[in-house]
N, CA, C and O of each residue as an XYZ file, in Angstrom:
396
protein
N       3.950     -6.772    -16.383
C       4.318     -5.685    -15.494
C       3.078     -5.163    -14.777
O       2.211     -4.458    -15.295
N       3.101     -5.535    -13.708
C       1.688     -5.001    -12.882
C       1.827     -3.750    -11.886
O       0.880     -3.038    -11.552
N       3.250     -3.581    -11.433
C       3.640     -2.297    -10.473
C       3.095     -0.709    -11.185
O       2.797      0.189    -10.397
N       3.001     -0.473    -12.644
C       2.786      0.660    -13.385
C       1.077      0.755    -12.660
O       0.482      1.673    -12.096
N       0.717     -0.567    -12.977
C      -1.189     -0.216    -12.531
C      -1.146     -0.398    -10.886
O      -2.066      0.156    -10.282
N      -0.367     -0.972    -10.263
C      -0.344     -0.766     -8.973
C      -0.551      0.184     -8.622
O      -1.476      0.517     -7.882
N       0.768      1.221     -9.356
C       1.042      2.527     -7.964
C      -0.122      3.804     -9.552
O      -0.210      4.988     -9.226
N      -0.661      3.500    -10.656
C      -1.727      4.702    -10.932
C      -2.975      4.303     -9.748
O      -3.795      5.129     -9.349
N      -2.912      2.810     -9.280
C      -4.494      2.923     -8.402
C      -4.175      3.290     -7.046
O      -4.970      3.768     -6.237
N      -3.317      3.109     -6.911
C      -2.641      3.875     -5.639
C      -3.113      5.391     -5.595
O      -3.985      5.982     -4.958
N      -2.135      5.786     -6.574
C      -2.428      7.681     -6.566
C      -4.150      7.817     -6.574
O      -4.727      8.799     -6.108
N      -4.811      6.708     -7.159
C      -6.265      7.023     -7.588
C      -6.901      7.264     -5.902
O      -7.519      8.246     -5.491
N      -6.530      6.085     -5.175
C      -7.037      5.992     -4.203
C      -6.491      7.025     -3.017
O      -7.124      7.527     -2.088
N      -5.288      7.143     -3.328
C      -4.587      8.511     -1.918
C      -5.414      9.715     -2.091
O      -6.213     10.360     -1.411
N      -4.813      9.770     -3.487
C      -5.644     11.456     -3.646
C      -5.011     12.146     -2.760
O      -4.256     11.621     -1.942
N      -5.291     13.645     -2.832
C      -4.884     14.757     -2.335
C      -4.575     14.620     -1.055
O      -3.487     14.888     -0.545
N      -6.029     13.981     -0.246
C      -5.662     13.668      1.411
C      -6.270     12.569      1.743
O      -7.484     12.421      1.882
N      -5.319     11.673      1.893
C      -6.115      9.904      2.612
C      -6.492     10.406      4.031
O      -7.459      9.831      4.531
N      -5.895     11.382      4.773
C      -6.577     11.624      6.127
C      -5.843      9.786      6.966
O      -6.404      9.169      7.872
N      -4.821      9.470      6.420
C      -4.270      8.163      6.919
C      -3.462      8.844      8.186
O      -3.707      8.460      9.330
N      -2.376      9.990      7.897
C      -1.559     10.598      8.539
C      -0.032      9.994      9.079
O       0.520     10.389     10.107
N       0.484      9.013      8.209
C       1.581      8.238      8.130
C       2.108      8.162      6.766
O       1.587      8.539      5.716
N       3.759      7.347      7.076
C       4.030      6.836      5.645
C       3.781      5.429      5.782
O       3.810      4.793      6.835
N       3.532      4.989      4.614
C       3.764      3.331      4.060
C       4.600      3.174      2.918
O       4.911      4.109      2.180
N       4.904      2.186      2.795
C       5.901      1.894      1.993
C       5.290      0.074      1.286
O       5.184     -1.002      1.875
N       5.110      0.327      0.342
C       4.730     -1.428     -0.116
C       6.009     -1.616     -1.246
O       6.682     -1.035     -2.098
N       5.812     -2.713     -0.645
C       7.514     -3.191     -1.538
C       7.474     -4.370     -2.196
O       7.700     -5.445     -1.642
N       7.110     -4.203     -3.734
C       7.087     -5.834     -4.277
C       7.917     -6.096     -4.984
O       8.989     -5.498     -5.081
N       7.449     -7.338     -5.799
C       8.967     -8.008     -6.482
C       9.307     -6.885     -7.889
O      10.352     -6.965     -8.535
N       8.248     -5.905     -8.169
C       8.641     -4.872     -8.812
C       8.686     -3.478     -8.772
O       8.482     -2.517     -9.513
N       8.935     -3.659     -7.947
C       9.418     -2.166     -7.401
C       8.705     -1.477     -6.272
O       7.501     -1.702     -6.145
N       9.400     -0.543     -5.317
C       8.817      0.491     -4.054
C       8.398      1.351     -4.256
O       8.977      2.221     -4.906
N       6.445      1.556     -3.480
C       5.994      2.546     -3.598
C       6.150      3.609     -2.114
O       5.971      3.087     -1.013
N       6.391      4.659     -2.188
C       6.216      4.953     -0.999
C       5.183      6.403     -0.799
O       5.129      7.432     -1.472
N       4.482      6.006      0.328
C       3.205      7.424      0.431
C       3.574      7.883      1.838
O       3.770      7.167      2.820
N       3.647      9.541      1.726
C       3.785      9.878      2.626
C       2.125     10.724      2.932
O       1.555     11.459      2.126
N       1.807     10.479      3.829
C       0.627     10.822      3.867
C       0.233     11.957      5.377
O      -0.759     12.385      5.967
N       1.670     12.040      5.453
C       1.791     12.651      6.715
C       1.387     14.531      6.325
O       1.007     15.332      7.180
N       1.627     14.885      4.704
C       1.655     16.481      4.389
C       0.138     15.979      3.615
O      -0.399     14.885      3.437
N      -0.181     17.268      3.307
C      -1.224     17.259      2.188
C      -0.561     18.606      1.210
O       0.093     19.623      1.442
N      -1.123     17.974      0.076
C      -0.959     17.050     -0.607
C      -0.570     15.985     -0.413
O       0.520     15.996      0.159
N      -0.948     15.043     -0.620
C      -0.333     13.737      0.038
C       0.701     13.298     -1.466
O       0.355     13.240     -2.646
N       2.194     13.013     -0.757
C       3.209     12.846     -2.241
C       3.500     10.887     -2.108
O       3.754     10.097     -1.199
N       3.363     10.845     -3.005
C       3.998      9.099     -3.674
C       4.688      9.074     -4.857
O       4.303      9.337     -5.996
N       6.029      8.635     -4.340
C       7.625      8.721     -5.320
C       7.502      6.828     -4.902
O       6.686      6.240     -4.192
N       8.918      6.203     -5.851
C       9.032      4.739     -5.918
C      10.580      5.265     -4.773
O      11.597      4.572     -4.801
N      10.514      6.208     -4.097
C      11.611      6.145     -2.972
C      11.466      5.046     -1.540
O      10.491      4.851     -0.814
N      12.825      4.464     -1.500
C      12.858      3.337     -0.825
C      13.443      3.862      0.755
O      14.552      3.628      1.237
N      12.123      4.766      1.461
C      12.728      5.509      2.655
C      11.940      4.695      4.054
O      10.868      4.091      4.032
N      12.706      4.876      5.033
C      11.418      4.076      6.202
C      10.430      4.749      6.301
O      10.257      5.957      6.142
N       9.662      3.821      6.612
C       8.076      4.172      6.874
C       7.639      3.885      8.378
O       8.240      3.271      9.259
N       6.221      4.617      8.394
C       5.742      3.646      9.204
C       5.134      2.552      9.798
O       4.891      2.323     10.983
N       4.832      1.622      8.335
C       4.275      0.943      8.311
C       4.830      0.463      6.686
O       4.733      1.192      5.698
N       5.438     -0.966      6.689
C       5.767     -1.701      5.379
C       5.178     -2.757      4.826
O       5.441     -3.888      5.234
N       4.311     -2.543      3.833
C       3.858     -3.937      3.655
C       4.269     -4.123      2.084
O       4.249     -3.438      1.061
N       4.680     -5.538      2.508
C       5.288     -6.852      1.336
C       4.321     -7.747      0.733
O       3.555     -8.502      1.332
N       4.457     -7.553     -0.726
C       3.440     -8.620     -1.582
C       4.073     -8.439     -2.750
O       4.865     -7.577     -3.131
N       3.496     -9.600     -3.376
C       3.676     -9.054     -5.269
C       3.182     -8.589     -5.844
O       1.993     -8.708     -5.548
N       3.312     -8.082     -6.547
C       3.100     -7.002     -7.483
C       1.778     -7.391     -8.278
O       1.020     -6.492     -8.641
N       1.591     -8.278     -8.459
C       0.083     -9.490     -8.881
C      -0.599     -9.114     -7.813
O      -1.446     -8.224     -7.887
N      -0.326     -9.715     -6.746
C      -1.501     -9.374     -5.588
C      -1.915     -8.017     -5.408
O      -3.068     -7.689     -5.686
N      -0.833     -6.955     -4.838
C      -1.075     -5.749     -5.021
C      -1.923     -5.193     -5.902
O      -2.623     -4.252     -5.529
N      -2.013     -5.730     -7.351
C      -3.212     -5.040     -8.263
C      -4.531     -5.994     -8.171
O      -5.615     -5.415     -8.233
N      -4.522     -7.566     -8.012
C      -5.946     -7.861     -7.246
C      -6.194     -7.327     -5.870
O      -7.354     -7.267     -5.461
N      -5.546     -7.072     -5.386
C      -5.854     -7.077     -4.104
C      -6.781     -5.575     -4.193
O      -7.941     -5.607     -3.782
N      -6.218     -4.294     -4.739
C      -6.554     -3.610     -5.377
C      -7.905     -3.361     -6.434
O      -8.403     -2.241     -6.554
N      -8.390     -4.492     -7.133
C      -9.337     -4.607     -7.713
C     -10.272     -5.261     -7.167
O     -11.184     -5.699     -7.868
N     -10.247     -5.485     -5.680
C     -11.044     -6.767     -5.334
C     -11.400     -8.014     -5.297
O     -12.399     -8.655     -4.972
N     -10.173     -8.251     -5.774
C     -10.092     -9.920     -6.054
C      -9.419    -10.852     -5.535
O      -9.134    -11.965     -5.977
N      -9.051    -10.101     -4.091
C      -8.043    -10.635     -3.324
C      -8.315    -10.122     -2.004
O      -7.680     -9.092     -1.780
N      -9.317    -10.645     -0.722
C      -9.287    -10.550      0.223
C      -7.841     -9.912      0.966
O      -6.830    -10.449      0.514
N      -7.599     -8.928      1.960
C      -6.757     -8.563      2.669
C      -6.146     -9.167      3.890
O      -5.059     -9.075      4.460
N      -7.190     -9.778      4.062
C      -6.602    -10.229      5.580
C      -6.885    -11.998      5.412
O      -6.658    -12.701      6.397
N      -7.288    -12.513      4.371
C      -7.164    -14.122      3.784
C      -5.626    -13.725      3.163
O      -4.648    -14.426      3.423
N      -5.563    -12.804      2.518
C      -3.953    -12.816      1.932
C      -2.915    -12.854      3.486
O      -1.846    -13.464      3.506
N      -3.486    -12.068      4.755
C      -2.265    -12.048      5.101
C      -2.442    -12.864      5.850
O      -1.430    -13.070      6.521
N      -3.499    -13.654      6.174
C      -2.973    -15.146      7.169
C      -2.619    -16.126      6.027
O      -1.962    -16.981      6.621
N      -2.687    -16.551      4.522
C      -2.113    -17.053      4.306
C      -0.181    -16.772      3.761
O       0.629    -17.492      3.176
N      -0.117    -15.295      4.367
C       1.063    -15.377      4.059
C       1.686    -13.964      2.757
O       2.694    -13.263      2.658
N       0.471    -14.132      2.018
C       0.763    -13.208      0.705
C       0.817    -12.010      0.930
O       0.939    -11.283     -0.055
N       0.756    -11.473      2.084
C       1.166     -9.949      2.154
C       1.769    -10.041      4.063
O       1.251    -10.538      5.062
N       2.617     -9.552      3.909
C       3.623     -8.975      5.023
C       3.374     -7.722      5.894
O       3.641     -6.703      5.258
N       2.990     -7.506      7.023
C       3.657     -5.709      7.198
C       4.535     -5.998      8.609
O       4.645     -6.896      9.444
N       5.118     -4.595      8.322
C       6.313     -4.481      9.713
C       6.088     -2.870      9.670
O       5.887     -2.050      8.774
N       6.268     -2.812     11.542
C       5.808     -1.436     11.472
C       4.394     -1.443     12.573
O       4.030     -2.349     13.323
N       3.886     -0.316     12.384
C       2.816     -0.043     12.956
C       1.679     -0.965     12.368
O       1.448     -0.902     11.160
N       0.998     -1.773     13.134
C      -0.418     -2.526     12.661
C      -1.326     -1.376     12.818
O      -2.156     -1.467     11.914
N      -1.502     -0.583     13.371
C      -2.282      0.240     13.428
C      -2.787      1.021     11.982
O      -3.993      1.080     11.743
N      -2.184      1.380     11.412
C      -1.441      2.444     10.213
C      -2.088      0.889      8.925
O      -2.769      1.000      7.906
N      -1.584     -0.209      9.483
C      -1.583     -0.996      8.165
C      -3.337     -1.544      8.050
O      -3.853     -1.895      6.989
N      -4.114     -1.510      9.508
C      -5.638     -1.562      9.177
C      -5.988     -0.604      8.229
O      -6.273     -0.946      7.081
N      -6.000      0.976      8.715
C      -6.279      2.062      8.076
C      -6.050      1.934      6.601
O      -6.938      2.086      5.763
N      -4.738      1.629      6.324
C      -4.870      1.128      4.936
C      -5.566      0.457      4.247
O      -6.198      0.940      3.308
N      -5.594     -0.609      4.519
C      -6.406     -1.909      4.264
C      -8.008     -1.087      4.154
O      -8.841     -1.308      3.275
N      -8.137     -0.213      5.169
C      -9.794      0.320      4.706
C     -10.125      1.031      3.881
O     -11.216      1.180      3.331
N      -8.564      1.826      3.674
C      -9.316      2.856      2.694
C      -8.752      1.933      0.818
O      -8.981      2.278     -0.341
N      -8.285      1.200      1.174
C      -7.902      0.213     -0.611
C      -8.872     -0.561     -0.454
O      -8.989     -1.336     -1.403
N     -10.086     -0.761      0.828
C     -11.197     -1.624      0.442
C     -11.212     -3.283      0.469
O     -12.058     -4.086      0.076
N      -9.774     -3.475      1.170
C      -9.349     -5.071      1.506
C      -9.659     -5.645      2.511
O      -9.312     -6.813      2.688
């Protein structure tokens, strides 16, 4: 089960204010996280609401990808991570998880 350490490094990394100013939504084969990052406090529930930006992986990748052991943008030209939505929103991400 890797989604439990997914979404604690998640909260580790949002924190109070990512200063992202959107939602995302990552959706893997175990379950939806979703950050709204639009209020501060910034809130993350496993609610499956639109975003503005969705990105798709597994739940494996999500926690390397997360630990550094998984390039971001080698994952998504080969395929292992998805987004739909704003590309804009899904760089910003990608910078502040360090991928």
């Amino acid at each position: 089960m890797n989604f439990p350490v997914f979404q604690e490094k998640v909260i580790a990394i949002v924190g109070e204010d990512s200063r992202l100013n959107a939602t995302v939504k990552f959706v893997t084969d175990e379950g939806t996280l979703y950050v709204d990052a639009k209020q501060v406090p910034n809130v993350i529930s496993q609610e499956d609401k639109d975003a503005d930006c969705t990105v798709s992986l597994s739940a494996s990748d999500a926690v390397k990808l997360l630990e550094g052991n998984l390039n971001a943008m080698n994952a998504f030209m080969m395929g292992k991570i998805k987004v739909k939505g704003d590309m804009g929103v899904a760089m910003k991400v990608m910078q502040l998880i360090g991928g």
